[in-house]
Every structure is written in C-alpha cells, then in structure tokens.
VEXDREN-2710 file (C-alpha; in Angstrom, 1 decimal):
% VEXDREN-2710
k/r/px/py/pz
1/UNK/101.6/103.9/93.3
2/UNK/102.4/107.5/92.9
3/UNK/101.6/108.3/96.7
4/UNK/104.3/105.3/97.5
5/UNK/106.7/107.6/95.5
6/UNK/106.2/110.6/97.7
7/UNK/106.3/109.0/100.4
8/UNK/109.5/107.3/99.9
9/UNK/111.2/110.2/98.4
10/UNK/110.0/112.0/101.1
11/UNK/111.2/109.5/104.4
12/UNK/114.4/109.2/102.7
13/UNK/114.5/113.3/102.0
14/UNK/114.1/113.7/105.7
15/UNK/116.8/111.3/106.5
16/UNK/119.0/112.8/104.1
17/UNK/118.7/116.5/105.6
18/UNK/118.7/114.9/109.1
19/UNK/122.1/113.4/108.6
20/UNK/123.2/116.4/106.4
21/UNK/121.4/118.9/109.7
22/UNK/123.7/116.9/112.3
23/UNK/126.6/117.7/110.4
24/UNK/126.4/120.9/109.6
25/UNK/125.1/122.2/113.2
26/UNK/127.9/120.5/114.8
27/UNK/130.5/122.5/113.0
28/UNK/128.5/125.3/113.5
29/UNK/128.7/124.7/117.3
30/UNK/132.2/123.1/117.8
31/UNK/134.0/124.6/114.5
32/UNK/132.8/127.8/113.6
33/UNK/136.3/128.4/112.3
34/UNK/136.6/125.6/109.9
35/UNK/135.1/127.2/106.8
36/UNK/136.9/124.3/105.0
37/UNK/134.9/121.7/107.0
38/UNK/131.8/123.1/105.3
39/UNK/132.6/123.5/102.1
40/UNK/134.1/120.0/102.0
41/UNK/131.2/118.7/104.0
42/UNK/128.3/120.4/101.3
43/UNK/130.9/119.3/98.4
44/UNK/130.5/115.5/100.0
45/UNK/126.7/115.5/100.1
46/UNK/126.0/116.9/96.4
47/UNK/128.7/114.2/95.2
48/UNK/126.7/111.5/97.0
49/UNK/123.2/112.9/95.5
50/UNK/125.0/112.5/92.1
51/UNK/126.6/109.3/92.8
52/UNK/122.8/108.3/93.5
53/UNK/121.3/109.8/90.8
54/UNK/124.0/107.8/88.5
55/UNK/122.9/104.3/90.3
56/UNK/119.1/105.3/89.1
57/UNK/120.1/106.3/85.3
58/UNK/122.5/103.1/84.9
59/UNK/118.7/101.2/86.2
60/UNK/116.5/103.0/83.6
61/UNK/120.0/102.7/80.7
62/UNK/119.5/98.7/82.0
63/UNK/116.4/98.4/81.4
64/UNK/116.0/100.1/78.2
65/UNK/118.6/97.7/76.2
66/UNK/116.8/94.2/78.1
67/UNK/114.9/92.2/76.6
68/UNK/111.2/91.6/77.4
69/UNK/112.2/88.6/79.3
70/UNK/115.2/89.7/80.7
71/UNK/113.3/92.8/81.7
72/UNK/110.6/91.0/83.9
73/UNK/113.4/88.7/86.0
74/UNK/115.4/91.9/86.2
75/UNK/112.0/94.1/87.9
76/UNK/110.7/90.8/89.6
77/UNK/114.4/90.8/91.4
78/UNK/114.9/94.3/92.1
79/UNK/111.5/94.6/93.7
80/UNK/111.9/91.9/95.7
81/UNK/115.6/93.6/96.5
82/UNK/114.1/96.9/97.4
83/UNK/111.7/95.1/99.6
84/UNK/114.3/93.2/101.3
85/UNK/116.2/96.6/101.6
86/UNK/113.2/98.3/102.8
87/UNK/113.1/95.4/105.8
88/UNK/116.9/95.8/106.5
89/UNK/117.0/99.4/107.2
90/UNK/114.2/99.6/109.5
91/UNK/115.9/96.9/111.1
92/UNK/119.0/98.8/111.4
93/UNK/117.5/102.0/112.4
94/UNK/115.7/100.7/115.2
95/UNK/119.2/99.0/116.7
96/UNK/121.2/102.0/115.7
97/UNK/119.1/105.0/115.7
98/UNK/119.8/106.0/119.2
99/UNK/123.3/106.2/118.7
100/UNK/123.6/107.7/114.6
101/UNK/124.1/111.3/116.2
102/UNK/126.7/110.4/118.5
103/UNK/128.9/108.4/115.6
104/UNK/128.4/110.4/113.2
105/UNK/129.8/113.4/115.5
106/UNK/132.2/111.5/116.6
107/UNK/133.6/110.6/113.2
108/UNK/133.0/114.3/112.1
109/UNK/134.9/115.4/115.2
110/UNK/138.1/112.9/114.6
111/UNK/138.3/114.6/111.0
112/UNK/138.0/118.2/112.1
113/UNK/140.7/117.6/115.1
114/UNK/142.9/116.3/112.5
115/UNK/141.8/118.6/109.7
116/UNK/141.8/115.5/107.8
117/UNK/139.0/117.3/105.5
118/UNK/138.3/115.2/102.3
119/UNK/137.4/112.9/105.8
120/UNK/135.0/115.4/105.8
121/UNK/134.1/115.0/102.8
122/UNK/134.2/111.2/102.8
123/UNK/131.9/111.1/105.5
124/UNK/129.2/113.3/103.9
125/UNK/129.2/111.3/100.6
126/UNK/128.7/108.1/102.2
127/UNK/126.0/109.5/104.3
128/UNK/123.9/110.5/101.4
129/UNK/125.0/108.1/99.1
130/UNK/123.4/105.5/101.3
131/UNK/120.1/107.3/101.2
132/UNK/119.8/108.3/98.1
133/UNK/121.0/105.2/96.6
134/UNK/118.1/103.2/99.0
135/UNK/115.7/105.9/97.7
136/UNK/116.6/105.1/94.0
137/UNK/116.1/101.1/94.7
138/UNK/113.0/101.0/96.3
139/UNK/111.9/103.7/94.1
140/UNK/113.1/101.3/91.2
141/UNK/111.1/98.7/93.0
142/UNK/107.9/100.0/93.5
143/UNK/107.9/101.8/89.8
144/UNK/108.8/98.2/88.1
145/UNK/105.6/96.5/90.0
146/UNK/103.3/99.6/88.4
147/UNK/104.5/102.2/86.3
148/UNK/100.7/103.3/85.9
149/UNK/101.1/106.4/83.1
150/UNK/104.7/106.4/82.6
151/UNK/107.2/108.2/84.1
152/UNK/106.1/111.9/84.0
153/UNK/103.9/111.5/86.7
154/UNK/106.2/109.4/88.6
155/UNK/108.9/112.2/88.9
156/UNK/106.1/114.6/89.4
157/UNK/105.2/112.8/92.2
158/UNK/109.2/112.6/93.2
159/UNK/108.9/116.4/93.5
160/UNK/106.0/116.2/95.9
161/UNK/107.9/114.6/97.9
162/UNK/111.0/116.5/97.8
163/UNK/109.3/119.4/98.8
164/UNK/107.2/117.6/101.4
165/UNK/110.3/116.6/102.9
166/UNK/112.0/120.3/103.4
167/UNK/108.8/121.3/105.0
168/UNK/108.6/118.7/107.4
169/UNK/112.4/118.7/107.9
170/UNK/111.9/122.7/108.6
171/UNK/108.7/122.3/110.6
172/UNK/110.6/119.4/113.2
173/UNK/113.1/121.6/113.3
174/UNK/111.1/124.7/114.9
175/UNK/109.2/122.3/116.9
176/UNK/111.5/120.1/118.1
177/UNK/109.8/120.7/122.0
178/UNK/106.8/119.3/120.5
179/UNK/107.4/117.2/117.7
180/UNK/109.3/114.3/118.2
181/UNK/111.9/112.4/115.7
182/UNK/111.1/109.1/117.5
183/UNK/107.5/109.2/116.9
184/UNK/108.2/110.1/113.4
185/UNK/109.9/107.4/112.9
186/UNK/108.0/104.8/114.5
187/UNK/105.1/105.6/111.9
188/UNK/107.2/105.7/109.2
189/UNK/108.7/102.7/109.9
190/UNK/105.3/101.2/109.9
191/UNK/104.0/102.8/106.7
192/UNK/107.4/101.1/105.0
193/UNK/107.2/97.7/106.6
194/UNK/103.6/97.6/105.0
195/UNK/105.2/98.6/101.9
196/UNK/107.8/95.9/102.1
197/UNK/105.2/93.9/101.8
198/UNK/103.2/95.0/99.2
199/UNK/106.5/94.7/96.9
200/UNK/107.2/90.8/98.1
201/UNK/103.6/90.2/96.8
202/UNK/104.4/92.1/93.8
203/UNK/107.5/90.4/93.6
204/UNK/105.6/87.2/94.1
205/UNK/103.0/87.7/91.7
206/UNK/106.2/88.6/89.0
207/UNK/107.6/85.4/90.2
208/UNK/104.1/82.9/88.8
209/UNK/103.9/85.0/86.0
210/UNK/107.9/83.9/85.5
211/UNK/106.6/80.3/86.1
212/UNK/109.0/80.1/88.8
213/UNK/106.3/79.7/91.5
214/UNK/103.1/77.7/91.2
215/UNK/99.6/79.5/91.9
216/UNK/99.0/76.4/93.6
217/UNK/94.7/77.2/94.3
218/UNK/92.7/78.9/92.5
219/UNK/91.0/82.5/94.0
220/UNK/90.6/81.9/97.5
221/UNK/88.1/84.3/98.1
222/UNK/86.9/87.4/95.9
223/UNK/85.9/90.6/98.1
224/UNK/86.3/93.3/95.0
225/UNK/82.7/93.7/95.8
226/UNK/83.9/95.4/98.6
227/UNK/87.3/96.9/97.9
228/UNK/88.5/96.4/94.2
229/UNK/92.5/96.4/94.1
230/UNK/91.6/97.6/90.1
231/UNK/90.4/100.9/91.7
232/UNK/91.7/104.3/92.6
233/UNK/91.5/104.0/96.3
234/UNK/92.0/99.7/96.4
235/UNK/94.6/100.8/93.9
236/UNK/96.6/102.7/96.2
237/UNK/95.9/100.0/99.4
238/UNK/97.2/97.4/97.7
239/UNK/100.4/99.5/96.5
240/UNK/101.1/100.3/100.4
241/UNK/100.1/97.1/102.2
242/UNK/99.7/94.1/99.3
243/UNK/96.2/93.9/99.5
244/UNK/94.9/91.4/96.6
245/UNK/90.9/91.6/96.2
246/UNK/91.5/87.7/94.5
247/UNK/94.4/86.1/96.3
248/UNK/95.7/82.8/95.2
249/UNK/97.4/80.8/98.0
250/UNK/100.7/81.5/96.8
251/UNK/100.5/85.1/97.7
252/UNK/98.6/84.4/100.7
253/UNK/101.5/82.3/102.0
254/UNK/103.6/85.1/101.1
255/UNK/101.8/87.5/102.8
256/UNK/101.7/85.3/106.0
257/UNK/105.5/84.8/105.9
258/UNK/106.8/88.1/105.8
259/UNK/104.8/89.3/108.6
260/UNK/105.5/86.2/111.0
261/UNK/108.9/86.9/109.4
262/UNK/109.2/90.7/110.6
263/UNK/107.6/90.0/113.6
264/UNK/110.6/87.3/114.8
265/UNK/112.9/90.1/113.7
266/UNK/111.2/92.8/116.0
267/UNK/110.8/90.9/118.5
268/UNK/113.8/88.6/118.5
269/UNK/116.3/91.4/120.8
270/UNK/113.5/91.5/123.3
271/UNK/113.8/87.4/124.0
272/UNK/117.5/87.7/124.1
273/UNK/117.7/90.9/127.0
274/UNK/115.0/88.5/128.9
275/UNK/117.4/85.6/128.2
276/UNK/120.4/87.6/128.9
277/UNK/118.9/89.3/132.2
END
C-alpha cells in the first residue's frame, strides 16, 4: 500500500513540475522581461497546491464526523472514483499529451502578449490544481481500501515520493538526449492502469461487504500456497494489480471487465483512423 503512495505522489509530482517546467522556461525564453509573469505564475501554482491540500483535509474532516456505515459507502465510492479517475486521465493523456506543451504555451503566450497576468496566474492554479487534487483522490482511494498502520507511515511514504519525484524530474531534465518523457510515460501509464484495477476490486470487495453485490460462488480457486495476498510481498501485488489469492466470482468478473473494458478504450481510436482511412 505504502509503495502505491510513492508512486502516485510521485507520477503526479512529475506531472506537476512538468507543467510548472513548461511554464516557467517559456517565459524564460520568450519573456525574460516579464518579472510579473513569474511571480504571478509561482503565486498560481502554490495557490493550486493549497487549493489541493484543502480538497484532501475537507476528505479526512469528512470522514472523521461519518458514521461507521456512512464511512464504508463513502471509501467504497471514492475508491471506486479514484479508480475511475485514474482510467480517465491516462485516457486523456494519451489523446492529448502530444499537444499539452503547445496549449499550454499558447495560452501562456495570449496572457503575456496581453499582460493579462492574474491569466497568468489563472493558468498556473488550474494546472496544479488538477494534479494535485487527482493526487489527493486517488491517494484518498487507495488509503481507504488499506490504511495498514495509520497515517504516519502513509505521509512518510508521501515524502518518498515527493522527493523521488524532484530527482527524477531533475535527472530527465539533464538527460533529456537520453531519457525520454514518452517512454516514461508509457510505463507509468501501465503501472496506474494496474492500479485502477486493484482499486475496482477493492472497491468491489467494499461493495459485498455493503451487501450491495452478491459473492455469487464460493472461492474459486486458493493459490496462497503460492503467493498469499496476506503477505508482505502478495500484499503489495495485490495493492498494484488486484491480485486476490481466494477470488470469488464476483471479483473475478470485475477483474475481467475492466480490462476488456480498458482494452476497447485503447484500442477504440485505432478502429476508427482504419475506419476513417
């Protein structure tokens, strides 16, 4: 669980200081004159870390004043929101990554030219705000399916993944001839579609134990003898990828639709350029 933390913290770091990095070297190539730009572009980017920060303590002031009923519907839902999140923004990026840099230039150029700044500014705080408040679901999500020893640890683990993210941020940077952003973002994209899923059969599994799904077998199949999910390792496999050592068919199904389900997303724009060309 703690190793989805850092990693999401640390994806969504990278994204953050990639948007932020865009930004700031543009003005720095096209503007070095607009000291105003700068100042309203960093103002922009720490309001949207707090606005996300807000989102994440009105989640834990929530959740402290629920019920114990009312707190399982509201963590079944988010983490099956955070998953469903998790699937729409690597659907996004892969039909709008090429062209992020070029709008988000564009737009930072139309402000400049018009020295519109709290544009600027505007610009910057909806940029991070969307990460940070994507960080602070799925984060949500994935701490509501296993807090394991309380939240200490989990922003520890936060941390990590902050840090790991201004390294590998600073380490594409000086090897951008060698490193490439598409190739990091291909895996990643990988790692978090597997953790999608583990949170839809997290969120399934709250959903029986809300007696809004049926089990409908009993275990299918029990291969703990060979990877426990109760484990440290099997632990942390079925926290990335939904692995269940004892499936019931419910979460089987589950697990079957959301990958023919992400599959007919991926591959649904290829069948319509064939169709189109």
């Amino acid at each position: 669980m703690y190793g989805n933390v850092i990693f999401v913290v640390w994806r969504e770091s990278v994204e953050a200081l990639l948007v932020v990095g865009i930004l700031n070297a543009w003005l720095a190539v096209n503007a070095p004159e607009a000291r105003r730009a700068r100042v309203f572009l960093w103002s922009g980017a720490l309001a949207g870390l707090v606005v996300a920060a807000a989102l994440g303590g009105a989640f834990v002031a929530l959740a402290d004043v629920l019920s114990d009923t009312a707190l399982g519907i509201f963590r079944t839902a988010m983490v099956l929101v955070a998953a469903g999140l998790i699937l729409q923004m690597v659907v996004w990026m892969r039909r709008n990554g090429r062209t992020m840099k070029r709008d988000l230039e564009g737009a930072l150029g139309e402000a400049v030219t018009t020295e519109n700044w709290w544009g600027v500014f505007t610009l910057a705080l909806i940029a991070l705000t969307r990460e940070g408040s994507e960080a602070v679901v799925f984060l949500y999500g994935i701490l509501s399916a296993d807090l394991g020893d309380g939240r200490l640890p989990a922003i520890g683990a936060g941390v990590l993944g902050l840090l790991a993210a201004f390294a590998t941020y600073a380490l594409l940077q000086l090897g951008s001839h060698r490193l490439s952003w598409k190739v990091f973002f291909r895996v990643t994209e990988t790692i978090l579609l597997l953790l999608a899923c583990a949170l839809v059969v997290s969120g399934v599994d709250g959903l029986i134990d809300l007696d809004v799904l049926p089990v409908l077998s009993r275990r299918l199949w029990d291969s703990s003898w060979l990877l426990s999910d109760g484990g440290s390792f099997g632990g942390l496999v079925a926290g990335l990828t939904g692995y269940r050592a004892r499936p019931v068919l419910t979460e089987l199904l589950a697990f079957i639709a959301y990958w023919s389900f992400v599959l007919w997303l991926i591959a649904r724009p290829r069948q319509q350029r064939i169709v189109a060309a």
